[in-house]
KOLVEX-521890 format. One record per residue (C-alpha): x, y, z. Coordinates in nm, 3 decimals. Layout:
BEGIN
REC:u:v:w
REC:X:Y:Z
...
END
This chain:
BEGIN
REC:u:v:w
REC:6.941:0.289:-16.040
REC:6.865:0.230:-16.440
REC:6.619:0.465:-16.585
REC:6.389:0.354:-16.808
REC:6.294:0.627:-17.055
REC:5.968:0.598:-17.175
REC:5.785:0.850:-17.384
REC:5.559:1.090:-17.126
REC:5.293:1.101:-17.356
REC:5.250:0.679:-17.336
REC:5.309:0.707:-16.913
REC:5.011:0.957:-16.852
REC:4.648:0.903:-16.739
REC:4.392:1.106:-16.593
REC:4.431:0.950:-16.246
REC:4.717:0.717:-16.073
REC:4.555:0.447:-15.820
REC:4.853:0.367:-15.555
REC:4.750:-0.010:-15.413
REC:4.483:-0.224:-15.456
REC:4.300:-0.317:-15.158
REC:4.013:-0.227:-15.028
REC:4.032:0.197:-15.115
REC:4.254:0.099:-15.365
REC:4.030:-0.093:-15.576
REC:3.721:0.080:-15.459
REC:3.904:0.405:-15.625
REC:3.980:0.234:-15.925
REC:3.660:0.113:-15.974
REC:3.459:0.467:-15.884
REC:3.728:0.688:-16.111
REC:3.716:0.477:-16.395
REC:3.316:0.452:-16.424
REC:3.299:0.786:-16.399
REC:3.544:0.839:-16.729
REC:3.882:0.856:-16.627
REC:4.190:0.655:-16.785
REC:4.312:0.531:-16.477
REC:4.688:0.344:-16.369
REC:4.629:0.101:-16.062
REC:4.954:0.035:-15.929
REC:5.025:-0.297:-15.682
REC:5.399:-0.341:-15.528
REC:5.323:-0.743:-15.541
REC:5.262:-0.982:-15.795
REC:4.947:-1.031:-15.992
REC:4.635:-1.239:-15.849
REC:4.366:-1.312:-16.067
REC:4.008:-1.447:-15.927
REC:3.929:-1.806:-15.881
REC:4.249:-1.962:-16.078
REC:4.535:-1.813:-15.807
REC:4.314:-1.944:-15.530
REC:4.546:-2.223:-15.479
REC:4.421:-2.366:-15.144
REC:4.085:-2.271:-15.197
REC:4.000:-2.611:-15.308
REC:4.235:-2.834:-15.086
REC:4.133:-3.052:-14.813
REC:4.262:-3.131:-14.466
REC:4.482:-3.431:-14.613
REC:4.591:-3.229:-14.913
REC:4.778:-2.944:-14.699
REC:5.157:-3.160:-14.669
REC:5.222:-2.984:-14.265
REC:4.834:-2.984:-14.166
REC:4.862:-2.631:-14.201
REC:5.168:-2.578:-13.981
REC:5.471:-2.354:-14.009
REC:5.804:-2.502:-14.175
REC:6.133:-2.389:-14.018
REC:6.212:-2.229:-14.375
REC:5.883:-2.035:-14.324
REC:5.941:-1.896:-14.006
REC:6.309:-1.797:-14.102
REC:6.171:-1.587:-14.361
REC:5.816:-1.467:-14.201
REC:5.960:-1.358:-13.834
REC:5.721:-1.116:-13.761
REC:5.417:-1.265:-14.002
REC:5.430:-1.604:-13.775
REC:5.369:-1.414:-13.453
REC:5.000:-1.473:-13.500
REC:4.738:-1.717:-13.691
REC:4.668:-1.555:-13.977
REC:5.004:-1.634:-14.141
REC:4.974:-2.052:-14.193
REC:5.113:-2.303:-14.486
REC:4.771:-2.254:-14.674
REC:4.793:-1.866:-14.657
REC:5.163:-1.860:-14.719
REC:5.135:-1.675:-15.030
REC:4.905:-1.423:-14.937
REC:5.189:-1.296:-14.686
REC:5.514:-1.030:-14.746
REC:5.869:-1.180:-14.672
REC:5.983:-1.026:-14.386
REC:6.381:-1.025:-14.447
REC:6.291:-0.885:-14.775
REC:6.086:-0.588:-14.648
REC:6.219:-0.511:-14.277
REC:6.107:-0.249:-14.065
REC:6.175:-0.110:-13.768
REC:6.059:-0.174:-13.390
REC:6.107:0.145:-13.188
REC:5.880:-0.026:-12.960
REC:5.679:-0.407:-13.076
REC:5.446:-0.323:-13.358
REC:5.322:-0.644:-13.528
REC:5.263:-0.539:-13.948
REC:5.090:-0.790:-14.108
REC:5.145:-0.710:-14.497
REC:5.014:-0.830:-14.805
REC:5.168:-0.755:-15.168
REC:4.985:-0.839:-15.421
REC:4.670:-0.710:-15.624
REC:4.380:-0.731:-15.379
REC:4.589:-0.670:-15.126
REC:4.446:-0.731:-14.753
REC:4.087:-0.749:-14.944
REC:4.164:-1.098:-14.992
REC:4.261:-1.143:-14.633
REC:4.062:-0.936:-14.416
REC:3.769:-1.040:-14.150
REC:3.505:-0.927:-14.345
REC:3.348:-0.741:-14.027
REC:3.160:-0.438:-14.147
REC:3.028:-0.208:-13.914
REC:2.939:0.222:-13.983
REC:3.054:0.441:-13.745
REC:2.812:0.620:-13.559
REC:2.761:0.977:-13.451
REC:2.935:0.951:-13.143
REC:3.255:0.806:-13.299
REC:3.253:1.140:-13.505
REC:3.201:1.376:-13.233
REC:3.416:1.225:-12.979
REC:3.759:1.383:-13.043
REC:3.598:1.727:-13.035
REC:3.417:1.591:-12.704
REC:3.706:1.470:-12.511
REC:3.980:1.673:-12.674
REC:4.198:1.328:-12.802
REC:4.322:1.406:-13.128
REC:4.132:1.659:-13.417
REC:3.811:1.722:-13.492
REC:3.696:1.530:-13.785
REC:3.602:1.748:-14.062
REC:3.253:1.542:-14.137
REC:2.986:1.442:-13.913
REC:2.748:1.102:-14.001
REC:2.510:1.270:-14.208
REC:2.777:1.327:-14.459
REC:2.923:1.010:-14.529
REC:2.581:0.823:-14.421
REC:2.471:0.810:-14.823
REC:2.816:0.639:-14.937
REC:2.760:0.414:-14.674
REC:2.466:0.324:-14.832
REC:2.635:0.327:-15.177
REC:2.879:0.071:-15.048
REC:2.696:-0.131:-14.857
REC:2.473:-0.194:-15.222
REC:2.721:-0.294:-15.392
REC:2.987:-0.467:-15.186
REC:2.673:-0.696:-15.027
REC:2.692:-0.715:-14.628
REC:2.469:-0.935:-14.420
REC:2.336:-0.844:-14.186
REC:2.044:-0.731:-13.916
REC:1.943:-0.381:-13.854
REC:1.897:-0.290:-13.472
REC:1.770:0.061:-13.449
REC:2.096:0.177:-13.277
REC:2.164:0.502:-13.482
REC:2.408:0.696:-13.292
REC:2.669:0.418:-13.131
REC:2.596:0.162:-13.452
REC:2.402:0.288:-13.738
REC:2.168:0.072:-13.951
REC:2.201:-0.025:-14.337
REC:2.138:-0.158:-14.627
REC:2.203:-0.495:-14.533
REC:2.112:-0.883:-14.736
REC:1.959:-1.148:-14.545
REC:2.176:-1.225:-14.178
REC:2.322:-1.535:-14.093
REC:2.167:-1.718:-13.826
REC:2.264:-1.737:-13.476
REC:2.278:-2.052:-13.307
REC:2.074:-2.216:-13.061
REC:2.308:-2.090:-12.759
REC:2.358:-1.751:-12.874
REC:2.012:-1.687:-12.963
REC:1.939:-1.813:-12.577
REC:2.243:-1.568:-12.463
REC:2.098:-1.259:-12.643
REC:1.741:-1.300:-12.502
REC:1.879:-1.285:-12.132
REC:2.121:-1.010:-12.218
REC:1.796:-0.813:-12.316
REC:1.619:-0.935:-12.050
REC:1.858:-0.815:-11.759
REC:1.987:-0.495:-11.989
REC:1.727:-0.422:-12.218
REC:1.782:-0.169:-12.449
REC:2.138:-0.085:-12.286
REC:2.306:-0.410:-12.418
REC:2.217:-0.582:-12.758
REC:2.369:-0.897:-12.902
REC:2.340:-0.940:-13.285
REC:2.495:-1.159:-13.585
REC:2.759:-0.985:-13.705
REC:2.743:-0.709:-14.020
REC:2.959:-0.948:-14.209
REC:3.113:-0.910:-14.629
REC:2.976:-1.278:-14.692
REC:2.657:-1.303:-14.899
REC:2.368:-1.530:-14.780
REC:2.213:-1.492:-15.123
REC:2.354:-1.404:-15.488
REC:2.467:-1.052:-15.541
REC:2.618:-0.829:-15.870
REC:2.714:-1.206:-16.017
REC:2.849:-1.318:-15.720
REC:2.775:-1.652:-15.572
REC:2.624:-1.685:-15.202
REC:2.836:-1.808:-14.883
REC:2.921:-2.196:-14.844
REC:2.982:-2.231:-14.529
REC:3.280:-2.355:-14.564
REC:3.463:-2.056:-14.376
REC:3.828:-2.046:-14.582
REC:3.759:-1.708:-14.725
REC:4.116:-1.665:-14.617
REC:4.232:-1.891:-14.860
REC:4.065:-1.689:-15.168
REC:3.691:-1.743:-15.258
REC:3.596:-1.958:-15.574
REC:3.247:-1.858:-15.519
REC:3.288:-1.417:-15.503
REC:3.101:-1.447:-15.184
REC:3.296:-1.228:-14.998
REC:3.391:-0.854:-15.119
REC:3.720:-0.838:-15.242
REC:3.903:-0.636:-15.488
REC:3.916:-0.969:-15.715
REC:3.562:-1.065:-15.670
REC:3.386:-0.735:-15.664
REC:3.565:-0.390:-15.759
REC:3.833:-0.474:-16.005
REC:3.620:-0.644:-16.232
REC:3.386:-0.343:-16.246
REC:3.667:-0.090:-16.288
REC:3.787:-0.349:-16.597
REC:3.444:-0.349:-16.771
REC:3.512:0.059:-16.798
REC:3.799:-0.027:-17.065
REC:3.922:0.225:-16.862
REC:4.178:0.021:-16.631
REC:4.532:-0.025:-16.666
REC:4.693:-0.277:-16.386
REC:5.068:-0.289:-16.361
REC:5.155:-0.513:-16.069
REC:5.498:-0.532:-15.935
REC:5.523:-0.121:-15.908
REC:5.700:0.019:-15.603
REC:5.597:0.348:-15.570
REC:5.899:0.521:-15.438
REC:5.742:0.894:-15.438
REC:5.532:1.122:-15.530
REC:5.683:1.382:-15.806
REC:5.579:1.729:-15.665
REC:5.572:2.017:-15.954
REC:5.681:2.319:-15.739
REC:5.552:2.588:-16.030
REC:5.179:2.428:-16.021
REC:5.244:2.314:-15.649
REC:5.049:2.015:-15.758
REC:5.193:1.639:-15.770
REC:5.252:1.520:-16.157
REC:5.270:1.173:-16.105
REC:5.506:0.891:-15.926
REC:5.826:0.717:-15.921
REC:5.783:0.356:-15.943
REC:6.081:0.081:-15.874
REC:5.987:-0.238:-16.047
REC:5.997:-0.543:-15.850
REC:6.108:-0.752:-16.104
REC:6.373:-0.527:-16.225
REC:6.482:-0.294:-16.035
REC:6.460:-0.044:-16.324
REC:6.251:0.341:-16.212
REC:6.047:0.478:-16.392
REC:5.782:0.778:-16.399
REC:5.378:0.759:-16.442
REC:5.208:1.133:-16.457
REC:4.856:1.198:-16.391
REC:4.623:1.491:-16.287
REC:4.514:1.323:-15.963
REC:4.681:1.099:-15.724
REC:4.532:0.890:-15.481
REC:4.751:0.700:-15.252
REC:4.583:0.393:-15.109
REC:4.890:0.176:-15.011
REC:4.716:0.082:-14.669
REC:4.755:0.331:-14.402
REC:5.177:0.290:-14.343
REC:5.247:0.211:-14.669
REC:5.078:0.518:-14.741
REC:5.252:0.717:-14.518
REC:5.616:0.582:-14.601
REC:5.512:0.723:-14.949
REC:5.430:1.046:-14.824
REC:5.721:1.059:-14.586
REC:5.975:0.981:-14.905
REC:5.804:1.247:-15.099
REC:6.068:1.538:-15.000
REC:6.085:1.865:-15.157
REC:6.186:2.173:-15.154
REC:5.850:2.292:-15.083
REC:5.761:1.980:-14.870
REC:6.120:1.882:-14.694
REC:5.947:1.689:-14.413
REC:5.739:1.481:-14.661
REC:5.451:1.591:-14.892
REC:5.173:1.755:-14.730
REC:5.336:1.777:-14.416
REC:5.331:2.127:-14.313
REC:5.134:2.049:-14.010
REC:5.415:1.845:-13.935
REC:5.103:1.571:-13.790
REC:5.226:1.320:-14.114
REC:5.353:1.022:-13.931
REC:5.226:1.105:-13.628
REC:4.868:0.975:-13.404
REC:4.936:0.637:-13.521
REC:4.602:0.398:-13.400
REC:4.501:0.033:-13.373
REC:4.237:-0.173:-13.197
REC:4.342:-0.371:-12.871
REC:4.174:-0.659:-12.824
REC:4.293:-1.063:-12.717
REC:4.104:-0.997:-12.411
REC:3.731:-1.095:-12.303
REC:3.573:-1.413:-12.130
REC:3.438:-1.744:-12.218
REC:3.182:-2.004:-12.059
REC:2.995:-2.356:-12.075
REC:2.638:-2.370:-12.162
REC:2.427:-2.702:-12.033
REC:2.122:-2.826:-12.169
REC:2.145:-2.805:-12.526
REC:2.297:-3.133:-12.551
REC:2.090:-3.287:-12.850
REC:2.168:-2.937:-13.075
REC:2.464:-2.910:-13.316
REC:2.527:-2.664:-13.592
REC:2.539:-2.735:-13.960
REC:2.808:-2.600:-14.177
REC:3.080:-2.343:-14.097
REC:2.984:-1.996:-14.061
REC:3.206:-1.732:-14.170
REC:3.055:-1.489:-13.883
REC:2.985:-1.464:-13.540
REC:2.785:-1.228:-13.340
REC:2.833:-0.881:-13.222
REC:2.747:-0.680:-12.918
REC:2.801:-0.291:-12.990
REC:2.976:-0.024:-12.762
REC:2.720:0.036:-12.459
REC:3.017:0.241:-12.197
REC:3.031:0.602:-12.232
REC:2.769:0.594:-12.405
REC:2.462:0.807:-12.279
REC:2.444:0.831:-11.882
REC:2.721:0.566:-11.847
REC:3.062:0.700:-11.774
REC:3.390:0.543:-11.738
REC:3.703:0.602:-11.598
REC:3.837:0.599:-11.922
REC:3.739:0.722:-12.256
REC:3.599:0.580:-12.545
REC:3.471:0.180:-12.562
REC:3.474:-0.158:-12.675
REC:3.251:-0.365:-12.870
REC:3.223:-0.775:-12.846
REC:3.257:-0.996:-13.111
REC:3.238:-1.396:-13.060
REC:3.051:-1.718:-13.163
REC:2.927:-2.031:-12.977
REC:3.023:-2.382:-13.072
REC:3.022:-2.758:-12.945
REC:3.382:-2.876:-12.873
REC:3.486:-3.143:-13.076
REC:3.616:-3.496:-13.024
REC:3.978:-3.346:-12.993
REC:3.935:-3.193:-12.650
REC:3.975:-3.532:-12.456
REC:4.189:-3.760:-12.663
REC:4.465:-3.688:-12.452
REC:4.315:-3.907:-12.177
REC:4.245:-4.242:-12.388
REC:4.397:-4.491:-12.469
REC:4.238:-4.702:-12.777
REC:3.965:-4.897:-12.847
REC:3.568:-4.868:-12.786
REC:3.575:-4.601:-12.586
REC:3.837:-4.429:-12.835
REC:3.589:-4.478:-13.146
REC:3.270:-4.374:-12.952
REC:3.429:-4.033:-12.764
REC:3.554:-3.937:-13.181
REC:3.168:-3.935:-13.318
REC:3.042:-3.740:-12.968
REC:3.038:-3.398:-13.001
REC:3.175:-3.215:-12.678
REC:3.030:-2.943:-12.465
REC:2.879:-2.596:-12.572
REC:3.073:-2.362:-12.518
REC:3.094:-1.925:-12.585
REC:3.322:-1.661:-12.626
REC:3.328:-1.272:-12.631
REC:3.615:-1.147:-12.772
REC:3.680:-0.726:-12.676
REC:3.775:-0.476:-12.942
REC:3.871:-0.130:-12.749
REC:3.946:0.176:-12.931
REC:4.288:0.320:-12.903
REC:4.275:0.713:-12.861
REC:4.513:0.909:-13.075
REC:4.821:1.019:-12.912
REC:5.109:1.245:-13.133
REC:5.381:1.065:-12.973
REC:5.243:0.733:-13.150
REC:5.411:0.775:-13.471
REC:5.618:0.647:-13.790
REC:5.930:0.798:-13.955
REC:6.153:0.706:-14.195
REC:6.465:0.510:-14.097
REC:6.750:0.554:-14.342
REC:6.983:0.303:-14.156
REC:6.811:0.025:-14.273
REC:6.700:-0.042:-14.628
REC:6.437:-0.343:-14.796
REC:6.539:-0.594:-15.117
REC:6.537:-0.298:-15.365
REC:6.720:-0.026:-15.187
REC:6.492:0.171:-15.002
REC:6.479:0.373:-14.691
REC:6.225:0.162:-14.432
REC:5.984:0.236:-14.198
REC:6.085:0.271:-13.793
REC:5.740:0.258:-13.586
REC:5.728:0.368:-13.214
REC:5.372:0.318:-13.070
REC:5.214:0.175:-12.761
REC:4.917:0.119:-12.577
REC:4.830:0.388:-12.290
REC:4.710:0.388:-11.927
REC:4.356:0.452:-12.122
REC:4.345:0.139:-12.292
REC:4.484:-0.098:-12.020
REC:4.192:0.049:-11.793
REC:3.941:-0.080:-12.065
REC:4.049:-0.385:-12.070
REC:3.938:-0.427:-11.722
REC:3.606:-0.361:-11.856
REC:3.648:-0.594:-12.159
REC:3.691:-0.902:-11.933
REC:3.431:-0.838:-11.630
REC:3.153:-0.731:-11.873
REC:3.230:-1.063:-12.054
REC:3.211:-1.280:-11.749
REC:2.839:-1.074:-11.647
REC:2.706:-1.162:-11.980
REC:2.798:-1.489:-11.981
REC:2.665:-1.546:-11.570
REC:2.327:-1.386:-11.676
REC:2.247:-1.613:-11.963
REC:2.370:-1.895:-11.708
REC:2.724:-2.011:-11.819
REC:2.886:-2.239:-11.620
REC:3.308:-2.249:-11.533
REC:3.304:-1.877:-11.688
REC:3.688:-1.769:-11.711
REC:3.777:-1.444:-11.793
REC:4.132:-1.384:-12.001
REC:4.353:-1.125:-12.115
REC:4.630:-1.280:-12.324
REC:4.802:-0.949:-12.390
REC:4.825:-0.751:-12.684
REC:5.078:-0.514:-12.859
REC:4.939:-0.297:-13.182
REC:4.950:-0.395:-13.536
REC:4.800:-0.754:-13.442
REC:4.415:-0.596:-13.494
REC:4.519:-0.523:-13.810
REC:4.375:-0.245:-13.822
REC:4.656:0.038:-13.821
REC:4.495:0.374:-13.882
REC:4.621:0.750:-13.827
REC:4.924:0.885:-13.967
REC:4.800:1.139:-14.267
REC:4.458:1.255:-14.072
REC:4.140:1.419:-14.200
REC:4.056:1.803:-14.020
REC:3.940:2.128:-14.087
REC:4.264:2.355:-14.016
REC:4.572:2.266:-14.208
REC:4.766:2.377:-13.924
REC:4.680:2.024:-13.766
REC:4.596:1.796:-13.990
REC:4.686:1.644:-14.352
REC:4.359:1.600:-14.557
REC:4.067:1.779:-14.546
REC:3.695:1.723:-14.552
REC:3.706:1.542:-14.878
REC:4.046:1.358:-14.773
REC:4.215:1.552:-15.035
REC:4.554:1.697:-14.880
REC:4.537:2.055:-14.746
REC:4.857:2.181:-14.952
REC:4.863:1.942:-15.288
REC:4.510:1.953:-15.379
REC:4.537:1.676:-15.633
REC:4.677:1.409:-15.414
REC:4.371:1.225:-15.184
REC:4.420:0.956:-14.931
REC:4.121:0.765:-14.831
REC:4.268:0.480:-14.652
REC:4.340:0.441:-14.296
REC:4.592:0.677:-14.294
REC:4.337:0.943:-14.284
REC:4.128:0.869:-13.968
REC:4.162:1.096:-13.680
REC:4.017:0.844:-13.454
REC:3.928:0.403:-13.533
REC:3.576:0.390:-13.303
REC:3.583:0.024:-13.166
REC:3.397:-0.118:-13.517
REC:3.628:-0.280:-13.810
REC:3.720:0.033:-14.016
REC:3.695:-0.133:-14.370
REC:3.378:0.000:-14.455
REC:3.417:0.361:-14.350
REC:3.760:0.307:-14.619
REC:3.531:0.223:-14.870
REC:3.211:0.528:-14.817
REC:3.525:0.774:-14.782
REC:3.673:0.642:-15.096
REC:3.356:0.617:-15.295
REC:3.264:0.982:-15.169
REC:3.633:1.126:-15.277
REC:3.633:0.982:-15.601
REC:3.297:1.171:-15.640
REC:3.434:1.490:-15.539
REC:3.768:1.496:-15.737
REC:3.616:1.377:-16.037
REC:3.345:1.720:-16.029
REC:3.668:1.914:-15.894
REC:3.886:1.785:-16.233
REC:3.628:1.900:-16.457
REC:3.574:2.183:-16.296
REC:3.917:2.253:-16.387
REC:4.006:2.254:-15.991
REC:4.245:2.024:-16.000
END
């Protein structure tokens, strides 16, 4: 490789950001008002709000395939096409798969984005806290490591977050499985689910609650940011900043500092450990463009790559001191790797709401929390599921099939079709040791590096769930009267939650875990990780929000530690 000498003195900040994303930007943006001269660093290219939106703006006739894959793009996405979110409109958004390989010990579907805002600009916007019992349960049942925090701790981030990100949403008084918050005005629910939710708490009462989902879209004007359209293509990049992203929300913040430097196209390689102040220095960066490495110091690190990107980092990060990867003297880096299973649940038709429709597209749906193994109910498996889903009028689509042309053509396109509803399971996946990542040097990605082998699979636990997942569907649906209910289970293999979590965890005793209470690592105190690398357990709620508390509250603390002269 070329070197690029540059003078140290011009590569140096007070902190190093590693990604962009959700914790990456959120870390930015938290470091830098608080003083610090701060390097972001994105792998992928640049992004800037509104004017890289390219599709954002496009309509159906606009889009040259109607939104469908080309041959050329499936060549090069193999792995990115397995599932919806990859699509002609979102094209960009998505990594290259021959030029970033990986390797399949056993399936593992990694959806990747490189570029600044990272999977902020693509995620599902689902915010949800984690409750007591999510942080209690490992000690509970004995699956995986204490965490080293309980919900009181992180409950006033959450708060901080929730403020300034902007969630929608309704509080439902359900502290320990689903925790209230500072939430803006709640979408509505339709006409059908509101009807569904009043017989679920008619036949369950306060066991079983159905709710709009706690959802990143504003209903009204927030920090400068326009409200939700209704127009639901927040995948395609948001002209209007009504969803939280790192463009929309964090990075402009962290920019108003003066305090910001972005440098997109920077591969972090590894982490430069200084074995006589057994403290990182700073990184080694590949440029994308170039191929040329070069070195960026800094008195903190945080490394928010998203949660195996993270960890590859880590893992590369050999030393003398650390010859397993930094940090890794548990020898748990790598290892407990988690994700959401989910594809399975049941859906139903709903008569006699014939003459109601729904105006607009909402970005949202509803959301029935956890409610087994939670108080007296007990399972013969551990842990839960939440619901999320939406009911909706088929359209004229459904039955063109069987005509022809003609009258009866013309009349059955402007007639809405039958109501119909869905509940979708998300089960938690407990944390197993065998589940893990690791560095395979057999194979290398575009600019010569090592990649990433994954070997991880669902358990006996989680296929028992999913037992649960479907029947409880199908009751729902029966109480509140649904008609030709089917339940479905259309299989599932992890990575395709997108929500990958584990690998670097959070825990009291270094002995077992990575990071401690303040998801600073147990043996280089100035690196932190506040991703989803550092979960010791994923709950059944989209994580993105806990990223964000634990990032906001990290920041906080290595800040006070720096000028304490801790760090």
């Amino acid at each position: 490789m070329n070197l690029n000498i540059n003078l140290k003195a011009e590569n140096t900040y007070d902190a190093i950001v590693v990604g962009s994303g959700i914790s990456g930007g959120w870390a930015a943006k938290e470091l830098t008002e608080k003083g610090l001269k701060v390097l972001m660093l994105e792998r992928g290219m640049n992004i800037e709000h509104i004017k890289d939106y390219d599709g954002a703006m496009k309509n159906p006739w606009d889009v040259k395939h109607a939104g469908r894959l080309t041959e050329e793009m499936k060549r090069t996405h193999p792995v990115q096409k397995r599932d919806y979110p990859y699509n002609e409109v979102t094209e960009k958004w998505w990594v290259n798969d021959l030029e970033c390989p990986y390797t399949e010990v056993k399936r593992f579907d990694w959806y990747r984005g490189f570029h600044v805002g990272g999977k902020s600009l693509m995620w599902g916007r689902q915010s949800y806290r984690f409750g007591d019992v999510n942080f209690e349960e490992n000690a509970k049942d004995g699956y995986g490591n204490d965490w080293p925090i309980r919900y009181k701790d992180i409950a006033p981030w959450y708060d901080y977050a929730e403020k300034f990100a902007g969630i929608s949403g309704q509080n439902e008084g359900l502290e320990g499985v689903l925790p209230d918050g500072h939430f803006l005005p709640p979408m509505d629910l339709n006409i059908v689910e509101k009807s569904v939710k009043e017989s679920i708490k008619q036949k369950w009462g306060n066991e079983r609650l159905l709710t709009i989902g706690r959802v990143a879209n504003l209903t009204v004007p927030h920090n400068g940011r326009g409200s939700c359209q209704y127009r639901n293509l927040c995948s395609r990049g948001c002209p209007f900043g009504a969803y939280f992203s790192t463009q929309s929300s964090t990075l402009p913040a962290a920019m108003e500092t003066g305090n910001l430097t972005l440098r997109p196209y920077s591969i972090v390689n590894h982490i430069i450990y200084d074995k006589d102040t057994k403290k990182a220095k700073g990184v080694a960066v590949i440029d994308a463009l170039t191929n040329k490495t070069m070195e960026f110091y800094a008195k903190i690190v945080f490394v928010n790559g998203s949660t195996l990107g993270t960890t590859f980092i880590l893992l590369n990060s050999t030393s003398e001191a650390h010859p397993n990867g930094l940090g890794n003297g548990s020898g748990q880096l790598g290892h407990n790797l988690m994700d959401h299973h989910f594809r399975c649940g049941a859906n139903g038709e709903f008569e006699g709401f014939d003459k109601y429709y729904t105006y607009g597209r909402r970005a949202n749906g509803f959301y029935v929390p956890r409610f087994r193994n939670v108080g007296k109910d007990k399972r013969d498996y551990l842990r839960g599921f939440g619901y999320q889903g939406s009911a909706s009028r088929q359209n004229w689509q459904n039955d063109v099939a069987e005509l022809a042309f003609g009258a009866e053509f013309k009349q059955k396109m402007t007639t809405p079709g039958a109501w119909r509803m869905g509940f979708g399971g998300f089960g938690e996946m407990l944390p197993y040791y065998e589940n893990r990542v690791f560095i395979d040097h057999n194979k290398k990605d575009k600019w010569g590096q090592s990649v990433l082998a994954i070997d991880c699979e669902y358990k006996d636990n989680e296929k028992k769930m999913r037992e649960d997942m479907m029947n409880d569907a199908a009751e729902m649906l029966e109480a509140a009267g649904a008609k030709n209910i089917k339940t479905y289970d259309n299989g599932c293999h992890p990575g395709m939650a997108i929500h990958e979590m584990g690998t670097a965890r959070m825990g009291k005793d270094p002995k077992t875990s990575v990071l401690n209470e303040w998801n600073q690592m147990h043996e280089v105190k100035n690196v932190f990780v506040t991703d989803g690398a550092c979960m010791p357990s994923i709950g059944c709620q989209n994580p993105s929000l806990t990223f964000m508390a634990l990032t906001a509250r990290a920041a906080d603390f290595a800040v006070k530690e720096l000028k304490k002269g801790n760090l």
